[in-house]
C-alpha positions in Angstrom: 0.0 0.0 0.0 1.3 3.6 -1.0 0.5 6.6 0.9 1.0 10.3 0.3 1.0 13.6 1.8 0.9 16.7 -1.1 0.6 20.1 -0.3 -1.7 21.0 -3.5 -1.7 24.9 -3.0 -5.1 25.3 -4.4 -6.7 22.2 -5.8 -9.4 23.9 -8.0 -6.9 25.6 -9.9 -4.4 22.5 -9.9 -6.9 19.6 -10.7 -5.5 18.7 -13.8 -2.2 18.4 -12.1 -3.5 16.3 -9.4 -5.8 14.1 -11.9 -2.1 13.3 -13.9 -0.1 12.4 -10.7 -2.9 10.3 -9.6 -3.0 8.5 -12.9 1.1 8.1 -12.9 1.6 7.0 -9.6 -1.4 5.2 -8.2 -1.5 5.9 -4.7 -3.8 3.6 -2.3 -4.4 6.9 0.2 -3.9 10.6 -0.4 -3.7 13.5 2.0 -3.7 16.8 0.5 -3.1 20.5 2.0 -4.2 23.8 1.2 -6.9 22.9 -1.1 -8.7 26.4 -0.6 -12.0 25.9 -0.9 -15.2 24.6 1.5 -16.3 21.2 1.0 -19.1 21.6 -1.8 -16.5 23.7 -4.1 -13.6 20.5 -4.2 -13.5 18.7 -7.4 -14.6 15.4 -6.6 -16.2 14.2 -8.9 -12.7 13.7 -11.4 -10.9 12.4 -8.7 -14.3 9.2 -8.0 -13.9 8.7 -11.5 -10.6 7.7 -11.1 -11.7 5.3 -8.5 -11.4 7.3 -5.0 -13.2 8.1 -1.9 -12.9 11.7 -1.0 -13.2 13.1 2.6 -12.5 16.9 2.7 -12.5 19.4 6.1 -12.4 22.5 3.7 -12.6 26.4 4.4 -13.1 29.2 1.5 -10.0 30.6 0.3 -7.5 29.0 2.8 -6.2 26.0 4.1 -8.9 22.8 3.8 -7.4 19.2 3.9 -8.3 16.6 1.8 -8.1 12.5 2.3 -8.4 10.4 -0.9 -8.7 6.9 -0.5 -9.4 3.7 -2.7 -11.7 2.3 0.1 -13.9 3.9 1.5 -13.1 4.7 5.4 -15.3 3.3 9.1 -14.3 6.4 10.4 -13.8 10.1 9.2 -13.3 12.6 12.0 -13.1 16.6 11.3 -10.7 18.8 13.2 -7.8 18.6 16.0 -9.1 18.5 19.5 -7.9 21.1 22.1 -9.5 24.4 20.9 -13.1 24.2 20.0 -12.7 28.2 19.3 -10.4 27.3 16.6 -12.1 28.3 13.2 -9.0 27.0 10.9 -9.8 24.2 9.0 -6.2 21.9 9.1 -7.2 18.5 10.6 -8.7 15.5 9.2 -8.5 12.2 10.4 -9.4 8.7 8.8 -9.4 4.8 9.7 -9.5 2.0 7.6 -9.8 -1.8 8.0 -6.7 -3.5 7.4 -5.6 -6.6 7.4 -5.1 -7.4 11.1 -6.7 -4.5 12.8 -7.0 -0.6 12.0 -5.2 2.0 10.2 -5.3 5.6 11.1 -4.3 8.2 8.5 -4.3 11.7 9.5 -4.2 14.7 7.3 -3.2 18.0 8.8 -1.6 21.4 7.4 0.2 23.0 10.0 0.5 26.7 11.0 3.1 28.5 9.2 3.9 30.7 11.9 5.6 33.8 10.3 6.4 36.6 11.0 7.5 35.3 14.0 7.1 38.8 15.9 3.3 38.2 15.8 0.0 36.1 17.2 0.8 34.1 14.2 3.8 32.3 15.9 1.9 31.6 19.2 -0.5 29.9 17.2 1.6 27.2 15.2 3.3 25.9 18.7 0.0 25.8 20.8 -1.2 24.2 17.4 1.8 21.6 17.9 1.1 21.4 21.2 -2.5 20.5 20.5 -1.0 17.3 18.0 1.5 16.4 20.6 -2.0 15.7 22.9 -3.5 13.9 20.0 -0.7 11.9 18.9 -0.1 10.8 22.8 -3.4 9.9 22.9 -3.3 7.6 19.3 -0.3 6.0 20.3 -1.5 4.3 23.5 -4.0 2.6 21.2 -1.0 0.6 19.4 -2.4 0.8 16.0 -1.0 1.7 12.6 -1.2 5.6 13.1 0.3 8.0 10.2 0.4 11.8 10.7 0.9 12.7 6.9 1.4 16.6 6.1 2.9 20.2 5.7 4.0 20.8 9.2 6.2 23.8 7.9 8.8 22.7 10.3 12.4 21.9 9.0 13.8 19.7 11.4 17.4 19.7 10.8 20.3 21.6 8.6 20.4 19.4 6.5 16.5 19.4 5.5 17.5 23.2 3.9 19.7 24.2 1.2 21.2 26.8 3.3 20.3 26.6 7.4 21.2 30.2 7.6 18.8 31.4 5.3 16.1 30.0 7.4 17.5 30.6 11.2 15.1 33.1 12.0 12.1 31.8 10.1 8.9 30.2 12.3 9.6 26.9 10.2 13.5 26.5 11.6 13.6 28.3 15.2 14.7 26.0 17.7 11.5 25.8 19.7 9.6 24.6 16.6 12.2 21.9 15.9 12.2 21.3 19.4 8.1 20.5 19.4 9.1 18.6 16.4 11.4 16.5 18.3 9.2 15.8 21.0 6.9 14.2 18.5 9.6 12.3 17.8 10.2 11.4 21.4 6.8 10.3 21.9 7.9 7.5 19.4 6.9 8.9 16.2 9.1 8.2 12.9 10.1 10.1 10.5 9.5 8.0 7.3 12.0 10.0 4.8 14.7 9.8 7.6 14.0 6.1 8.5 14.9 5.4 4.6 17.6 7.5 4.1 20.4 10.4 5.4 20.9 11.8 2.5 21.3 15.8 1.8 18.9 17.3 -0.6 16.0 16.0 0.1 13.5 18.1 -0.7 9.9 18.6 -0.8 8.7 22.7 -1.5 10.6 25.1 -4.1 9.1 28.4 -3.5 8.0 30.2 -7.0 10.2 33.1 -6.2 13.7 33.9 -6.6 14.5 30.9 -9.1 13.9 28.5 -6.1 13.3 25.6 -8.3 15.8 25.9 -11.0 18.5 26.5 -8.7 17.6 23.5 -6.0 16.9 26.0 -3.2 14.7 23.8 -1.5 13.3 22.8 1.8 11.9 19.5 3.3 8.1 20.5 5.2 6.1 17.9 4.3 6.6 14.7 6.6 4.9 11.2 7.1 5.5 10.5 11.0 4.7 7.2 12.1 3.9 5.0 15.5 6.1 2.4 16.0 3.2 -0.2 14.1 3.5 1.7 11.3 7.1 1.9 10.7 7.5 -1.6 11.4 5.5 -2.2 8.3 7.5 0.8 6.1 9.4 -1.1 3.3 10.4 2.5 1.6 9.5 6.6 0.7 10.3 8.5 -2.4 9.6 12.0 -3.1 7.8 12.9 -6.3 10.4 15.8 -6.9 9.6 15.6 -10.7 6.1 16.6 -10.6 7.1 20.6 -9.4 8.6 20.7 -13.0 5.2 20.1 -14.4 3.0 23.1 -15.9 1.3 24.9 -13.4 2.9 23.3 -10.3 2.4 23.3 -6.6 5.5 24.7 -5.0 5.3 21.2 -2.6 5.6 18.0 -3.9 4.2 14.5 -3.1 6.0 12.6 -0.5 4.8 9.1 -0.4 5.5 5.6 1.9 5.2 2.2 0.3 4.0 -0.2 3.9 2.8 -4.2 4.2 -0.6 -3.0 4.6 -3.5 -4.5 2.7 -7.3 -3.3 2.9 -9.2 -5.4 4.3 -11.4 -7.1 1.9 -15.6 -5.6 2.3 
C-alpha cells in the first residue's frame, strides 16, 4: 500500500495536475493541504472517477485538507481537539480496516507561523502542542497511526539548502524543531529519515527567486509514524519531478510504500 502527503496549493486551480499524478503514480491513500476551498466547491467528482473516496475538512479561500482513499473509510473525523474556538480548517482524520486490525491516517496542514514577531507564531506551537495531545493519545492505542502533512517545520540543517537562510524563520527556530522532536520522542518516525540520510532531500521550491531551478529547496512535508507503522514501512520516495510540471504546486508528493493491505468488504 502507498501513501501520500501533497501540499496541492489550491486544488481547483491544480486539478488537472493532481488528476495526472494520480493516474502516474497510483497511490492507495492521499492527504492533501491547502486545497482552498469549503467542502461543496472541491472537485470530486474527477478524482471518483478515477476510483477514489474523497473526505474533505475545507474552508473558502485558505487552508482545507483533503483524504483520498481507494476504500472507503469506518471512520472520518473533522478537526484537532484542544481548541473548539479554533475556526482553521487543518485537521482531518481517517481509519480503515486493514488486514489485522486498523489503520489511522491523519491529514493536517500545519500553521506556518511567520512573521514570527506576531500572534501568528503563538498559534503554530500551541497548534503543535495541540497534536502532541492527539498523537499521545493515538499511540497508546497501538495501531497503525500515520500523521501525513505540511508541518512547515524543518527539522534539521540538513532538511534546507542553506540553514542560515532559514534561522530566523517560524519553520527553523529552535523551539519549533524542538516540538518537532518531541513528537519524535513520543515514538513517532520520521518516514524519509527512517529510509535515508541523504542531503537534498526536498519537498517545497518556492516560486520566487528561481527557487526551483536553482535546487533551493526545503523539506516541510513529513509522514511521522507509530512504531506499528514503521514496522511495516518497506520505503519513501519524493515525487520531486512533478514541481517541474505546468502549473505546479511549489510542494511535492512525499509518499510511503507499507505491508498493509485493505481489508477485503
Amino acid at each position: 500500500m502507498e501513501i501520500a502527503t501533497w501540499n496541492i496549493n489550491g486544488v481547483r486551480a491544480r486539478i488537472e495536475t493532481l488528476i495526472a499524478w494520480l493516474k502516474e503514480a497510483g497511490p492507495d491513500i492521499v492527504c492533501l493541504q491547502e486545497i482552498k476551498t469549503v467542502d461543496e466547491g472541491f472537485p470530486r467528482g474527477e478524482i471518483e472517477a478515477l476510483g477514489y473516496h474523497v473526505a474533505t475538512h475545507g474552508q473558502k479561500g485558505f487552508n482545507g485538507v483533503a483524504i483520498l482513499s481507494k476504500t472507503t473509510p469506518d471512520e472520518v473525523t473533522n478537526g484537532l481537539a484542544g481548541d473548539p474556538e479554533d475556526p482553521q480548517s487543518r485537521f482531518l482524520e481517517a481509519v480503515y480496516s486493514i488486514e489485522g486490525g486498523a489503520l489511522r491516517v491523519c491529514a493536517l496542514y500545519l500553521p506556518n507561523g511567520n512573521p514570527v514577531g506576531s500572534e501568528k507564531y503563538p498559534y503554530k506551537l500551541a497548534w503543535m502542542e495541540r497534536l502532541h495531545r492527539f498523537a499521545e493519545s493515538r499511540l497508546a492505542l497501538e495501531e497503525p497511526l500515520i500523521l501525513a502533512g505540511d508541518y512547515n517545520v524543518i527539522p534539521h540543517g540538513h532538511d534546507c539548502w542553506n540553514p542560515e537562510v532559514w534561522k530566523d524563520d517560524a519553520l527553523f527556530l529552535p523551539q519549533t524543531r524542538a516540538a518537532f522532536q518531541a513528537l519524535e520522542g513520543l515514538g513517532l518516525t520520521d518516514a524519509v529519515r527512517a529510509t535515508s540520510d541523504a542531503t537534498g532531500l526536498y519537498t517545497f521550491w518556492d516560486y520566487q527567486a528561481g527557487a526551483w531551478p536553482k535546487n533551493y529547496g526545503i523539506r516541510i512535508d513529513h509522514l511521522m509514524l507509530s512504531p506499528e507503522a514503521a514496522d511495516r514501512l518497506l520505503e519513501t520516495r519524493i515525487d520531486k519531478h512533478v514541481r517541474g510540471w505546468e502549473k505546479p504546486s511549489d510542494h511535492v508528493p512525499v509518499i510511503g510504500r507499507f505491508d498493509f493491505r485493505f481489508r477485503e468488504r
